[in-house]
C-alpha positions, 0 to 999 in steps of 0.5 A: 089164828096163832096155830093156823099161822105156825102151820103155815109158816112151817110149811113155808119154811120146809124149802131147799134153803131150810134144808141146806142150813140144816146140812150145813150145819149137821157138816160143821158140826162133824167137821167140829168133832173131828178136828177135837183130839184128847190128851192123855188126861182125856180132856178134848184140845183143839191145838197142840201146845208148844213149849217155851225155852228159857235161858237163865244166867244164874239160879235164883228164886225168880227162875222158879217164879217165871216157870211156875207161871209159864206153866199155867198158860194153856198154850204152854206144854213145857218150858226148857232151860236152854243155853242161848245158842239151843233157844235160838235154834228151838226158835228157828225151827218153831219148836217154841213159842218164845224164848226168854233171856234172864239176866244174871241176878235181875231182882238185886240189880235195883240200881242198874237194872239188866234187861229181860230179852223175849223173842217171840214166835211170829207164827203165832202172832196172837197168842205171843202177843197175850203172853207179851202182855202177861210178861208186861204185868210180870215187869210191874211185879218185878220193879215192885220186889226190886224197890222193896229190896232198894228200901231194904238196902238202904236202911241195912247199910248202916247197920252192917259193917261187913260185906260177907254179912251184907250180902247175905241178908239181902239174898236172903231177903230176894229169897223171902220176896221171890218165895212170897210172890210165888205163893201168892202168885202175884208176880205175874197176875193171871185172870183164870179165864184169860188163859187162852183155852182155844178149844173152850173158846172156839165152842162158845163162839160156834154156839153163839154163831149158831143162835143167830143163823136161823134168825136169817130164815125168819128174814127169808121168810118176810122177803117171801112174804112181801115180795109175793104179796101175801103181807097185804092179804094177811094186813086185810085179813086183819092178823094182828102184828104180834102174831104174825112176829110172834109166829115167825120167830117160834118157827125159827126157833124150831129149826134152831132147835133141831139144827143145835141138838147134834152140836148140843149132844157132842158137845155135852159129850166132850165138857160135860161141865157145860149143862142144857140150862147153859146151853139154852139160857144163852141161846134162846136170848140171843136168837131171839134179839137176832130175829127181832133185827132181822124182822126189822131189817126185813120190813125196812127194806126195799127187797133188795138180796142186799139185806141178807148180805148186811144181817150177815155183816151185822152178826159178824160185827157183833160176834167180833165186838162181843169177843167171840172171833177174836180175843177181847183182850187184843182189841183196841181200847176204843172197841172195848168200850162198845163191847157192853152194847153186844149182846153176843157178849154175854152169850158167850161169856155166859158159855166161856165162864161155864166152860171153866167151872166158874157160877153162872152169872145168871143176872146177865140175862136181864140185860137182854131185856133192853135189845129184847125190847128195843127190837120188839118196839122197832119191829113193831115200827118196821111193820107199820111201815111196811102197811 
């Protein structure tokens, strides 16, 4: 029963609307690969990074520890040692993506501390708000030297009676701290992942919009099948429910399978980092939990065109949720907190942590188990429903 119910399905499924998915698809996936250019080092980039200037009152070890950062940041390409009036037209004329003002000695000021001025490009609005927050954890790091340092001055002063001598045991000591700092990087803290590499995250969140997008076939083929009655017939033939669920999502995942090999093929060719098992152990799950919601949605329905509008809605609600429109780090604490119930997340940190050589974390696809049995328990509902 279970063949005879594919081979229909398959034929049911062999439309204008199949074919136009799959269009659409074979043309994103073009459009994907000629928007990828590679840099000199070969390395396929999605955008152009911009520099950064920074203004410097002095020549002090916190210079070195600010540009050795910046530096690390994807969307940085360079960093200038601007005076004021360069940096502001660099800024004007949106040559850099921010400008930062160091005060004359910022690390012994303990007592009166100077302020560090950054003005930001608001043309791109969400990668200076990232660096905003990098450069709030640099603060932290800073006042952390600059008490150490209070410590230091306080205990030396009895010590040492000449000014020349005293001076000098404390710059050596803002040498010591910066140059610690510097080699364990904790000045400013930056998680490897969190680096904003577009170009890594835009594949991810394609591959995890991609998984679902067959899932809405499955929906349209239980609209068609209900609205034209053949839902009753195979009731009264006495088909069972799972074969027919069963039958349903095997299809959707061979037209899933064949929409996805281009994209899997180019992108196999520009991250080779990025292995098949990746690729297929955070699709399938995905698809899978998607399919079984739209199997429920489908049977719950009343047949109305609203239901594909609202499955639509529903990706891009997990898709935003599970950080893969925009960036998690940005979101509101209390949109945090629902990011663990999307399954979009794991998918596409599954992919996103691949993409940066880290070891797959395979114990996050058990966590499918709970929406895969969730949806199975209410498509089974829906179903029954729907007799």
């Amino acid at each position: 029963m279970l063949r005879k119910l594919l081979v229909y399905y398959w034929r049911e499924s062999c439309n204008l609307r199949t074919f136009a998915f799959i269009a659409f698809i074979l043309l994103l996936t073009g459009f994907v690969q000629s928007m990828v250019w590679h840099d000199e080092e070969g390395e396929a980039q999605l955008f152009s990074p911009l520099p950064v200037s920074l203004v410097v009152a002095s020549s002090d070890p916190l210079s070195s520890v600010v540009i050795r950062q910046l530096d690390e940041i994807d969307v940085v390409s360079e960093v200038y040692l601007d005076d004021l009036s360069t940096a502001h037209g660099r800024l004007a004329r949106h040559e850099i993506i921010m400008l930062v003002e160091l005060p004359e000695n910022p690390l012994e000021n303990t007592l009166e501390p100077k302020t560090i001025r950054v003005y930001f490009n608001n043309h791109m609005a969400s990668e200076a708000n990232m660096i905003a927050r990098m450069l709030n954890q640099a603060l932290a790091g800073l006042k952390t030297v600059q008490a150490s340092l209070r410590v230091y001055q306080e205990g030396l002063k009895p010590l040492v009676d000449q000014d020349s001598r005293y001076q000098q045991y404390v710059t050596a000591a803002v040498v010591e701290l910066s140059f610690a700092f510097i080699n364990r990087g904790d000045l400013v803290p930056l998680d490897q992942s969190l680096r904003l590499k577009q170009f890594w995250s835009v594949v991810a969140s394609l591959i995890s919009l991609f998984a679902m997008l067959p899932a809405l076939l499955v929906l349209l083929i239980v609209m068609k099948e209900r609205i034209s009655g053949r839902h009753e017939r195979l009731l009264l033939a006495g088909v069972s429910w799972w074969s027919l669920h069963l039958a349903k999502i095997m299809i959707g995942l061979m037209w899933l399978m064949l929409a996805l090999l281009p994209l899997t093929l180019i992108v196999r060719q520009m991250l080779p980092q990025l292995s098949w098992q990746i690729i297929f152990s955070a699709v399938i799950p995905l698809y899978l939990t998607a399919a079984l919601f739209c199997l429920t949605l489908a049977y719950r329905s009343r047949r109305g065109e609203a239901v594909m509008f609202t499955s639509w809605l529903a990706f891009m609600v997990a898709m935003l949720v599970g950080g893969a429109i925009y960036p998690y780090q940005l979101m509101p604490p209390w949109l945090l907190q629902l990011r663990p119930f999307s399954p979009v997340s794991w998918s596409f940190n599954l992919l996103y942590r691949s993409l940066y050589g880290y070891p797959a974390e395979w114990g996050s696809l058990i966590l499918f188990a709970v929406p895969l049995l969730a949806g199975t328990v209410a498509s089974y509902s829906a179903w029954r429903s729907a007799e």
